[in-house]
C-alpha positions, -999 to +999 in steps of 0.1 A: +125-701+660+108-670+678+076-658+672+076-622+667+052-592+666+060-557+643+033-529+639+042-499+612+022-469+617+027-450+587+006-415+572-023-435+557-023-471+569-013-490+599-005-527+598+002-559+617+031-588+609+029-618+634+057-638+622+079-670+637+114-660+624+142-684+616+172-665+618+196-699+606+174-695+569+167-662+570+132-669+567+096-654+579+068-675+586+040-654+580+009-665+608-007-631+604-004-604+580-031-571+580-034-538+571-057-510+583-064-477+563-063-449+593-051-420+576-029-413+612-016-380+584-049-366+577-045-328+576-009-332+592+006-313+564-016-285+570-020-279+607+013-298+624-010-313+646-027-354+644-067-349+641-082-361+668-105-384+643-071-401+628-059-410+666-093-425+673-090-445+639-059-457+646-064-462+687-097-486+673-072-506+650-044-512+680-068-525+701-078-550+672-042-556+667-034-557+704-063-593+703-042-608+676-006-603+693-022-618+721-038-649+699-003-657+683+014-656+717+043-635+703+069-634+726+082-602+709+065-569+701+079-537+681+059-508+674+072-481+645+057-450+640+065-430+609+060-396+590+028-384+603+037-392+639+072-378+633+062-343+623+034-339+645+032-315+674+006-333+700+028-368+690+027-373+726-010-382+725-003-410+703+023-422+722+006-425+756-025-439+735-003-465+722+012-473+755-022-478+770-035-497+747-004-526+736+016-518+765+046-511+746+058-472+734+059-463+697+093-457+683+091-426+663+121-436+643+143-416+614+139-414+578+170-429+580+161-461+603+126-466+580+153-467+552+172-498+565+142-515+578+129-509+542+161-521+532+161-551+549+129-566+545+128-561+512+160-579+499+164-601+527+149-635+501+159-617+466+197-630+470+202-651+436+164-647+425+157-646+387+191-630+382+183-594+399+215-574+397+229-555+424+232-528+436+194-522+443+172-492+451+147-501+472+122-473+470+092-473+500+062-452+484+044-443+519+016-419+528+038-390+542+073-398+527+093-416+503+122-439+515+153-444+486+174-468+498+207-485+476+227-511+486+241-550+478+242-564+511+247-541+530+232-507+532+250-480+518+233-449+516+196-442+523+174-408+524+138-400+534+121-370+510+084-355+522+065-369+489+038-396+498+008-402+485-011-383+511+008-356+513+012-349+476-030-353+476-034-328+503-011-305+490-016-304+456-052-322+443-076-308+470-096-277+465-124-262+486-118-292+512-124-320+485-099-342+459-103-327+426-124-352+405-106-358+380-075-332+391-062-305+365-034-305+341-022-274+365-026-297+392-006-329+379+022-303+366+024-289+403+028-323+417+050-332+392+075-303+402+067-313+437+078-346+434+109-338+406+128-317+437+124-341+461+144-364+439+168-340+434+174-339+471+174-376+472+202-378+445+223-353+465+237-384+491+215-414+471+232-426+440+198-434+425+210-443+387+235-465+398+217-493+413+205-521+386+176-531+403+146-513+414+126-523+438+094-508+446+072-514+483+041-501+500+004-500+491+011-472+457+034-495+442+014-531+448-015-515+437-005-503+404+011-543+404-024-554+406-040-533+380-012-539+355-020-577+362-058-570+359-063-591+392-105-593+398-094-592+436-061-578+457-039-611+455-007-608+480+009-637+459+006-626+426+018-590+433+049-604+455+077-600+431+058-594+401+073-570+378+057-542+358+079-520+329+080-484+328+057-481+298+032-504+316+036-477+348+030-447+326-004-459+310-021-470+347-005-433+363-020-415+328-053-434+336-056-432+373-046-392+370-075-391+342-098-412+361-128-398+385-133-411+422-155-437+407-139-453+377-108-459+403-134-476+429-148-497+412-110-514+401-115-551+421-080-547+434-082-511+452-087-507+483-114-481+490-089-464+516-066-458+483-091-444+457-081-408+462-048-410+466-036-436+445-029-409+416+000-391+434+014-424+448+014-439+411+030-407+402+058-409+424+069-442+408+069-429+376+089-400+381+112-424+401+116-448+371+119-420+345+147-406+368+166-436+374+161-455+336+144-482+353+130-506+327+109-521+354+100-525+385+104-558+408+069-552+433+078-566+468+048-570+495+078-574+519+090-544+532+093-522+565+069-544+583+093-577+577+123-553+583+111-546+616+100-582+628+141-594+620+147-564+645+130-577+671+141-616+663 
């Protein structure tokens, strides 16, 4: 048993997994398990450049994160940076910030390494669960990019697109500096298109209708879990491997693209760091399922985060 530490740093959130891993059962022991709404991608799109408001948002939640690693006693610590970090110019502030602050350097990885992580902590416990076909397509909904990811056991073949929740927000539903309350049917269409290319570029090496089994992580996806269960609070375990239909997808997107700022706050399961952007991310998973045929949608809270902790065990 080792008791690992794994941080993803993503566009809109940044979270923690303290974890003792059993490699001989394939198993995670979770100890602790958070999540911090930074917005690391705010205005990313835009500029090429991190705000220096989203580095001091994120700097404040490493050095929370940085108490707990030290808590657990985690032998083991791995720090992944995605999107916004990726695409940045001035990344190197964030990675001398991070240095300072946990003492180890943020791997700005691939598209294609957040795919297998994605990959791997995803399917990892699903082997011979409630009779889920293979192959599967693991799809990560994330703030600055999309992961599609289809394999058994293995891997076998994986692409990052540029559609996120944030990004889609920033580039298509703000006007005048604000989210358009509720958007316009322009606006929708434009995201829509938006989102229906970057599929088509995903399809060109991802064989996205041949998997049987879709299954969808990150915050989009478990939140539109926990409104299609009506949950009166965010409940990890009920959304873990829950499973919502296409139909069921289409009426919470329709609602949540309809909605204004405060009909979506004041759903007991959102978190308020999701109100604006949970729209576009809904609409991502649509499109997906409409794409691929998927009847549902198998909801995993596992994901990158659990990927990366094997990595380091």
């Amino acid at each position: 048993m080792t008791r690992v530490a794994a941080i993803d740093c993503g566009t809109n959130s940044i979270r923690l997994l303290v974890a003792d891993a059993d490699p001989a059962t394939g198993e995670l022991t979770d100890l602790d398990r958070r999540m911090t709404i930074v917005r690391l991608g705010q205005g990313v799109d835009r500029t090429g450049r991190l705000a220096p408001e989203a580095l001091a948002r994120t700097f404040a939640a490493c050095r929370e994160y940085a108490e707990v690693v030290k808590e657990h006693g985690a032998e083991r610590l791995r720090f992944v940076a995605t999107s916004a970090s990726r695409d940045a110019e001035n990344r190197d502030d964030f990675v001398r910030g991070v240095l300072d602050i946990l003492g180890v350097e943020p791997e700005v990885i691939s598209g294609g390494q957040e795919a297998e992580f994605s990959f791997t902590g995803a399917t990892k416990e699903l082997a011979g669960r409630d009779h889920l076909d293979k192959p599967y397509l693991v799809v990560d909904i994330g703030g600055g990019s999309t992961e599609f990811v289809v394999g058994g056991d293995h891997v076998r073949a994986a692409r990052s697109v540029d559609v996120g929740c944030v990004r889609m927000t920033e580039r298509h539903l703000v006007n005048g500096g604000a989210v358009t309350d509720p958007p316009t049917a322009e606006q929708v269409a434009a995201m829509r298109a938006d989102i229906e290319a970057a599929l088509d570029l995903a399809e060109q090496t991802v064989p996205l209708r041949e998997a049987r089994t879709l299954v969808g992580l990150a915050g989009s996806v478990t939140t539109v879990s926990a409104i299609a269960q009506e949950l009166p609070e965010y409940d990890s375990a009920a959304i873990h491997h829950s499973r919502v239909s296409r139909d069921r997808v289409r009426e919470i997107t329709d609602w949540l693209l309809r909605s204004t700022h405060a009909e979506r706050a004041a759903v007991p399961s959102m978190h308020p760091g999701r109100v604006d952007v949970i729209g576009a991310g809904a609409l991502v998973l649509l499109s997906i399922m409409e794409r691929t045929g998927a009847e549902e949608v198998v909801v995993s809270e596992h994901d990158i985060l659990d990927g990366i902790a094997w990595s380091v065990a």
